[in-house]
Structure formats: C-alpha cells, structure tokens
N, C-alpha and C positions, 0 to 999 in steps of 0.2 A: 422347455418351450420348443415347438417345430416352427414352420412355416405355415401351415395350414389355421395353429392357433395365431396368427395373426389376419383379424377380421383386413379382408379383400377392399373393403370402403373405406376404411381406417386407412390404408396405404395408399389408396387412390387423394386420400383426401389430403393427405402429406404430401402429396405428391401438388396437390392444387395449391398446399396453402403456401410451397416454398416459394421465392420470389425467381425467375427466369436469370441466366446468366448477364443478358443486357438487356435492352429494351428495343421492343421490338421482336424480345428470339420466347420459343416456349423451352426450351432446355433449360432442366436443373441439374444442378452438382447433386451427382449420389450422396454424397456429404452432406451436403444439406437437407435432402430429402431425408437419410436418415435421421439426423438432428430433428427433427419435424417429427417427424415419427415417435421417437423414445419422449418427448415432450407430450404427446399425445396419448400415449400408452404408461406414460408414470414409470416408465422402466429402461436401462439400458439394454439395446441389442448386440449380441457378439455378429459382426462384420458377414461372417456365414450364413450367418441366419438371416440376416437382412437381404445380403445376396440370393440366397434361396427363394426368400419372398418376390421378389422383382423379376427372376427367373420364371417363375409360375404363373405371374401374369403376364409376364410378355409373350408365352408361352401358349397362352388364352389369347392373346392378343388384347389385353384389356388395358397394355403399359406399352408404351412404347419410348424408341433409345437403345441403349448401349445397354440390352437385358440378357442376355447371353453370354457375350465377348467381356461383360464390364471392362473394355479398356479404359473408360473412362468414368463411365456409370452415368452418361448423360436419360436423364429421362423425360417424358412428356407423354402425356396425354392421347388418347386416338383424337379425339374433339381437335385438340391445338395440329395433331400433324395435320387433320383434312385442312382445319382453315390453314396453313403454315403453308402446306404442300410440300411438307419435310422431308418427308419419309417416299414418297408413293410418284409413279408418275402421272401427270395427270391424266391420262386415260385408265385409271385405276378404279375399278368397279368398288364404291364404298360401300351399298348395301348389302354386297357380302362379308362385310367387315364383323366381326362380332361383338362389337360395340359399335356400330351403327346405332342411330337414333334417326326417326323419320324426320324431327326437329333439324337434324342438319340439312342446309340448303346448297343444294349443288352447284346452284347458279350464280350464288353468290360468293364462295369462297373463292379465296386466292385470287 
C-alpha cells in the first residue's frame, strides 16, 4: 500500500471524526487521527505511510497542523483553522486557500 491508495476523504474524514485535544481547540493527536483511520479502513497502517499521507495533503493544503515537521502531529481542518484563526493571520486572504468554500463566512469567524 502507498499513500495515494489511501482515499483523500477517508483521511479528511478521520481527521473529522477524532475528538480535538480539549474543548474549545480543533487540534488532534496524529495518534488518534490514525487510530480513526485503520478503524475506518479495516486495516493497520505502518506510521510512514500514515505520515506520508498527512504530508500530501498538507501539501495540497487540504490538512492542516504539524504536516511536515510531525513534531507532534497536531492536526485540523482548513474549515476549523479559518474559524479558529490557528494557523493564519487575520489579514490572511482565505479565498485563495485551496479548500476555500464560499459557505465559509468571513465576517463571522473568529
């Protein structure tokens, strides 16, 4: 198995269903994100390959977090950084984002 055989929505969607570090925050533990994951997919992943995958959409900008460095492997959402305002400063042009959705509201986040 590569990275690329891992469907793109499938990960995003592990990514959705793990629960945030505390309340109030969109960060997950890569740990748990993957756990989420091989539950999902009926199979275990070796740690590279999971990494690889997280790599290629943060890459895409479709992931967002600790997707490069994994020093920790914190991950989230573009959707939760605009609302969060994690990631970005807020003079930060989202509809160049690549996961922009016009649904998101600019005037309302953060």
């Amino acid at each position: 198995m590569k990275a690329a055989d891992i469907p793109d929505d499938v990960f995003l969607a592990a990514v959705a269903a793990t629960l945030p570090m505390s309340a109030g925050s969109c960060w997950r533990f890569r740990h748990d994100v993957q756990a989420a994951l091989e539950r999902m997919l009926g199979t275990e992943l070796p740690e590279k390959l999971f990494l690889a995958k997280a790599r290629k959409l943060g890459a895409r900008r479709l992931l967002e977090g600790c997707t490069r460095c994994s020093c920790r492997g914190d991950y989230h959402l573009p959707r939760e950084c605009f609302e969060h305002r994690c990631c970005y400063s807020a003079d930060f042009d989202w509809s160049a984002h690549p996961a922009w959705h016009p649904s998101w509201d600019c005037d309302t986040a953060g």
